[in-house]
C-alpha positions as CSV (number, residue, x, y, z in Angstrom):
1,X,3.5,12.4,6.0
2,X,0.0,13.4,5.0
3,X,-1.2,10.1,3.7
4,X,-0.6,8.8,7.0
5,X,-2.8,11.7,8.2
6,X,-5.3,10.3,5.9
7,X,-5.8,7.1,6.8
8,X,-4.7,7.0,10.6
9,X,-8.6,8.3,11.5
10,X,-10.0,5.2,8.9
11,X,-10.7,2.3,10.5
12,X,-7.2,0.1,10.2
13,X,-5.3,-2.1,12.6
14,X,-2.4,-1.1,14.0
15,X,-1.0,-4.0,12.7
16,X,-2.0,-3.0,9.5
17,X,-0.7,0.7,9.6
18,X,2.4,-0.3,10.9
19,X,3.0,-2.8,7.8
20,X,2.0,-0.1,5.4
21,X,4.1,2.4,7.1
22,X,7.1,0.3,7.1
23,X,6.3,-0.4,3.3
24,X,5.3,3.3,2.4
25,X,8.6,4.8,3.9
26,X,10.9,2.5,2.8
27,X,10.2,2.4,-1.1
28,X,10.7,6.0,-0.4
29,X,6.6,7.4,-1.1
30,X,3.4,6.7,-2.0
31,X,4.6,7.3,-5.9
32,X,7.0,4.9,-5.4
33,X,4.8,2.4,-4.2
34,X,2.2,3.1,-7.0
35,X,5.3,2.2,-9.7
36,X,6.2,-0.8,-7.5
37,X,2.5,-2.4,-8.7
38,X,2.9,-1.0,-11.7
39,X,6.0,-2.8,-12.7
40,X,4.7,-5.6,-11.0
41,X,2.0,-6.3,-13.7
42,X,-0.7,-4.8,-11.5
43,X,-1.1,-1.0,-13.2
44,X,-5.1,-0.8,-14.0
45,X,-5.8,-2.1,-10.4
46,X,-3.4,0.8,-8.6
47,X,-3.9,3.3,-11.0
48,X,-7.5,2.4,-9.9
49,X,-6.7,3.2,-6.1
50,X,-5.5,6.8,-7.1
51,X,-8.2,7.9,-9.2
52,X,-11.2,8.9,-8.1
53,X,-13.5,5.8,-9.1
54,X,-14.2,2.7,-7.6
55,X,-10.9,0.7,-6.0
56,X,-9.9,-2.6,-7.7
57,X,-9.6,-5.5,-5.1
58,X,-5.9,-7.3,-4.9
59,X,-5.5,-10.5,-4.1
60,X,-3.0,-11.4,-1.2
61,X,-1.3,-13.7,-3.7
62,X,-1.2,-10.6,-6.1
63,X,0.8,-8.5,-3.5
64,X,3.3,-11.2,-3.4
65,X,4.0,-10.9,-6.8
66,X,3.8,-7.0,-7.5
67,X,6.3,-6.1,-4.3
68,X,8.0,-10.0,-4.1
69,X,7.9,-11.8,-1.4
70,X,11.4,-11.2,0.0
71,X,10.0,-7.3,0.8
72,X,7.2,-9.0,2.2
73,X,8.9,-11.4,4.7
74,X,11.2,-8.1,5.4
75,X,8.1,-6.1,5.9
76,X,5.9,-8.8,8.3
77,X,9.3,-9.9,10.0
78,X,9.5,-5.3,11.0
79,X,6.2,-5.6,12.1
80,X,6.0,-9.2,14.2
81,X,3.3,-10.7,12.0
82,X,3.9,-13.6,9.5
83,X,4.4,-13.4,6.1
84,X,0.5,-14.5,4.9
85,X,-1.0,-12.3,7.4
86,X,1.4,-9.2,5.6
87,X,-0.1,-10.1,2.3
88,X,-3.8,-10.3,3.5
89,X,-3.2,-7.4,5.3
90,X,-1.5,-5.4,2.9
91,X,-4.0,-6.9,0.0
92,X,-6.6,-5.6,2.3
93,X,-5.8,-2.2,3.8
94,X,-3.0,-0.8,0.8
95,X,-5.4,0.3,-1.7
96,X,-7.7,2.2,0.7
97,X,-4.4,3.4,1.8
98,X,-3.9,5.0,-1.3
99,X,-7.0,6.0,-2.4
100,X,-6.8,8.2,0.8
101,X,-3.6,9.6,0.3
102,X,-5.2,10.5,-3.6
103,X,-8.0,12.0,-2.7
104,X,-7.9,14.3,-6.2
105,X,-7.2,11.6,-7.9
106,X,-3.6,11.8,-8.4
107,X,-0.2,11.2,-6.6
108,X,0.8,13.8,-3.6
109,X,3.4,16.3,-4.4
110,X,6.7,15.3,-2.6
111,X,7.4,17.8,0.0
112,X,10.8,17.8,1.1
């Protein structure tokens, strides 16, 4: 996956890139993340984290409630950390995650 490529030289945990990784794959792409904060009530912050501007902070409480909490204690359970330490993380490391992986400002093409 090239938005792995793009953040794996960035300066993030492996804790960190684990969680994202986990979270990344399994809502099946970056795209699909962006909707999950989009549905989540969170749009102008992640559409912020794909275009080219400046990156609107998330709170950890905020990632709860765009992704739920359930996918969070699944996610942090995957990656031997506990659930608080997934959000801070996650609040923390997802948008530059994403802002990497949109470089140009929009969503990678899908290439399967």
């Amino acid at each position: 996956m090239s938005w792995l490529k793009a953040i794996v030289g960035g300066a993030i945990g492996a804790e960190a890139l684990t969680l994202i990784k986990d979270y990344v794959e399994k809502q099946g792409g970056i795209d699909a993340v962006v909707n999950d904060f989009k549905s989540g009530g969170f749009k102008k912050k992640v559409e912020s984290w794909v275009s080219t501007g400046t990156n609107e902070a998330i709170s950890s409480i905020e990632v709860g409630q765009a992704i739920g909490i359930e996918k969070v204690k699944k996610l942090a359970e995957s990656a031997g950390i506990d659930v608080n330490k997934a959000r801070d993380l996650l609040a923390e490391y997802l948008p530059i995650a994403i802002d990497k992986a949109t470089p140009e400002g929009k969503l990678p093409e899908d290439k399967k």
